[in-house]
Every structure is written in structure tokens, then in C-alpha cells.
N, C-alpha and C positions, 0 to 999 in steps of 0.2 A: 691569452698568455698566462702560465701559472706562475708561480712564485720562483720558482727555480730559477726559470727562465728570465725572467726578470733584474733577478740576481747577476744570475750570468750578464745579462745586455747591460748592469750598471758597471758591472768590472772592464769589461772592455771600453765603457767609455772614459774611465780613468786612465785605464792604460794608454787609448788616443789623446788622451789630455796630455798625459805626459811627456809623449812622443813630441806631441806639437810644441810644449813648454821648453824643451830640449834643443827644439832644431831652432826656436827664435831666438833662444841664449847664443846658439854657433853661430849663425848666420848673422845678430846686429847687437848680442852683447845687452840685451838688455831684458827685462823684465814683463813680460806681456800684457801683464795682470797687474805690473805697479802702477799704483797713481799717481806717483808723484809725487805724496804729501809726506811721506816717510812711515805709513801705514799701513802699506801692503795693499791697498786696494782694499783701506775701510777694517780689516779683520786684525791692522796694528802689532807692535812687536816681532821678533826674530827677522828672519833672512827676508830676501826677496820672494827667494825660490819659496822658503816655508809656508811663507805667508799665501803663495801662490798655490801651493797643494792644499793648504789647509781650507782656502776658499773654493779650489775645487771638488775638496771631501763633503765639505757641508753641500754643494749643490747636488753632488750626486748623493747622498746621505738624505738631504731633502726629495730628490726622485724616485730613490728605493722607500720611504718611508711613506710618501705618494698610494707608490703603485702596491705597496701591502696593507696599505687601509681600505684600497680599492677593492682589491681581490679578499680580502675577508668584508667588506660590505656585502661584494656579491656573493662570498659563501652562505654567509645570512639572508639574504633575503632568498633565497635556491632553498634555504633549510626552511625558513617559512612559506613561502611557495608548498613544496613537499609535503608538510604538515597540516594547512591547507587543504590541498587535493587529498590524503589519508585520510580526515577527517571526516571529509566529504562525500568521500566514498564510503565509509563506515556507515555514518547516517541514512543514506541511501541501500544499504544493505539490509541495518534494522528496520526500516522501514518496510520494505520489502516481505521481509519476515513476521514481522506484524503482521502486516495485509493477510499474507498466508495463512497465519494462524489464525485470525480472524476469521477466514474462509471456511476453514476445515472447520472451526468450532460449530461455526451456522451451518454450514451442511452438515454435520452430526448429530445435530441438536432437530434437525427438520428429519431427518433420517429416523431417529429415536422416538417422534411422535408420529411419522408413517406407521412404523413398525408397532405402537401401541395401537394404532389407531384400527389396522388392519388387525393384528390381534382380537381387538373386541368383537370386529365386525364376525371373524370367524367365529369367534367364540358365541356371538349370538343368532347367527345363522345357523351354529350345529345343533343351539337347544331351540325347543318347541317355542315361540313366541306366545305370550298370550293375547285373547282378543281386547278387542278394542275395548277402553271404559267407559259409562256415560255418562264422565263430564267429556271426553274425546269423540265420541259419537252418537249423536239420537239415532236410537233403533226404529224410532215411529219416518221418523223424516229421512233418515241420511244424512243429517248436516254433520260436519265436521269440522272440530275445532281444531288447529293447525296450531303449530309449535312456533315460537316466533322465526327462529332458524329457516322452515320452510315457507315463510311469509313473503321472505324473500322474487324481487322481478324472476331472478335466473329460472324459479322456480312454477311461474305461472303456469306454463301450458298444460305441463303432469299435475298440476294440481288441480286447474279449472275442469281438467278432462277427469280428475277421479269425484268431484262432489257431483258432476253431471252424474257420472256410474252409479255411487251408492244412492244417490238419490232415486232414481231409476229402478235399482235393484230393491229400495224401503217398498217402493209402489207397486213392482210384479213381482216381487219375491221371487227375483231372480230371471231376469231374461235370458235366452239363449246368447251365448259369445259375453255376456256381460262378464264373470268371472275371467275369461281368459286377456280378456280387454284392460282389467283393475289388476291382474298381476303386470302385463305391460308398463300400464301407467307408474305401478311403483318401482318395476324395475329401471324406469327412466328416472325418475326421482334420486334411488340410490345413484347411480351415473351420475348424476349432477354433483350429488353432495359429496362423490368421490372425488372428483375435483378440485372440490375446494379443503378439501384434507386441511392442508398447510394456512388456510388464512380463520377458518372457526376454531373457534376455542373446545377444548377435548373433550368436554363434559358437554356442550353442545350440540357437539356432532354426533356423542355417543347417543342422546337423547332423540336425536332427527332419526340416525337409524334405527334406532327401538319402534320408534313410530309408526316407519317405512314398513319396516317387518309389521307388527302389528294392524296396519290396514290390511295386508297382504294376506295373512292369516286371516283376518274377520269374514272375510270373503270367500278365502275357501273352507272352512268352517260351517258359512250360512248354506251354501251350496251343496255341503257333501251331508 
């Protein structure tokens, strides 16, 4: 019930008040609401009748002022409620937003060292690698000294299977299938380490594939 309405419901009950104050005066002449004491029923001074409305102004007076402390309690706490859920849902929005941006910064930022990262590679696939060096390689043996990068488990099998080859290859100076065997082997190397793009650090990787190339070369090189 709003305010209005409330107003309205306190008028009418005066008006009943009065109605009924009325017909007890006609009907037995007397006072409803007197007490007897010469007080009016406690509120003291003027008429009967006065003293009788004035005591029924202050109760309805007392019910309207009731029911409008009521209804603006609950306007306030609806307006904190409201303010509340607004806030809540802000927070939940920025939030949101963050994450997002969050998102797109890391996927940009992983994006921007692909694209370096590929870059080199092309750039050093297009130029001549050179051969191996001998602290990288003994010519006499084939041993080979590996990059920490490619020390790596992921990296065993291309590896174990290229020192078997150059090794091989120190001893016959070159067996038949051996060269096309050691480009294999490196090209499975590069594969791996393409892979792992996003977790080696850029200068490291740039330096695996220098490597990579660089066996690959030394081999067709010895052979041609």
C-alpha cells in the first residue's frame, strides 16, 4: 500500500469515527470516549465532543505517521537493495573485462614471438648456413657437442640416431643412404623444436635452429 493510499484509509477512518461519535450522542446522550473524570478520556480540557475528536485525531495521526515511517523504511532499504545488485553487477562486468584483456594481451604477446620466431627461421633457412665448428664437431670421430636446448628428453631419438650417422659417416666417409638419412634426422629435430616455440626462450631457440641447419649442411657439404 503506498502513501496515498494510506492517507486516503486514515480519512475514512475518521470520518467512521465520527459518524459513530454522532449516533452514540443521539441515541444515549452521552460521550463515548468520556471517562468520567472530567478529562475527556485523559487528553483534559474543552467539550466532551472536543476532547473526543482530539483523541481520535492523535490515534489516527499516530497510524498515519506509522504507516509513513514504514513505507519510507522500505523505500530505503529497495534503494540499498538496488544499489547493491548495481554495484555488483559493475564489479562483475570489470571483472570480466579484465580477464579479457588479459586474454588478448597473452595471446598477442605469444603471437608476436611466433611471428619472430618464424621470421628467423625463414630468414635462416633462405641464407647458406655454415658448417659445423670444431668445438661442435670432431671431424676425426663425429662426436657432437649439443646445445643444452637440444639435451633435452623430447629430443633423444633425432639425436641419438644423428651421432650414430656422423659417426659412421667420420669412419666411411660417407656411406650410401647416410646423408639422406642426417637430413631426416634434422628435419625431425627442427619439428620438435617447432613445437615448443612458445615455452624456449628466443635466443635459445634461435640458437637450436642455427644448429639444426648447421648439421644439415655439414653433411651435405662432406658428401657433395
Amino acid at each position: 500500500m503506498n502513501l496515498r493510499a494510506k492517507v486516503i484509509r486514515g480519512g475514512l477512518i475518521l470520518t467512521a469515527a465520527l459518524a459513530l461519535h454522532s449516533e452514540a450522542q443521539a441515541q444515549f446522550g452521552v460521550n463515548p470516549w468520556y471517562s468520567g473524570y472530567g478529562y475527556g478520556g485523559g487528553w483534559g480540557g474543552g467539550t466532551a465532543e472536543g476532547n473526543a475528536l482530539q483523541g481520535m485525531s492523535t490515534v489516527i495521526r499516530s497510524a498515519g505517521e506509522y504507516n509513513l515511517y514504514t513505507s519510507q523504511a522500505g523505500v530505503n532499504n529497495e534503494e540499498t537493495r538496488s544499489r547493491y545488485l548495481d554495484n555488483k553487477k559493475k564489479w562483475q562486468e570489470n571483472y570480466l573485462q579484465l580477464r579479457e584483456q588479459r586474454s588478448a594481451l597473452d595471446a598477442q604477446k605469444r603471437e608476436q614471438q611466433r611471428q619472430s620466431r618464424d621470421a628467423y627461421y625463414a630468414a635462416t633457412k633462405s641464407a647458406a648456413p655454415a658448417p659445423m665448428s670444431p668445438v661442435a664437431m670432431d671431424a676425426v670421430t663425429g662426436q657432437i657437442t649439443w646445445p643444452d636446448t637440444l639435451l633435452a628428453s623430447d629430443f633423444e631419438k633425432p639425436r641419438k640416431q644423428l651421432e650414430q650417422l656422423f659417426e659412421l659417416r667420420a669412419k666411411t666417409s660417407g656411406a650410401p643412404g647416410v646423408r639422406q638419412q642426417i637430413h631426416s634426422a634434422t628435419e625431425e629435430l627442427a619439428r620438435i623444436l617447432r613445437t615448443k616455440v612458445e615455452k624456449i626462450p628466443a635466443n635459445e631457440y634461435m640458437a637450436a635452429r642455427k644448429f639444426i641447419d648447421e648439421l644439415d649442411h655439414t653433411a651435405r657439404a662432406k658428401s657433395t
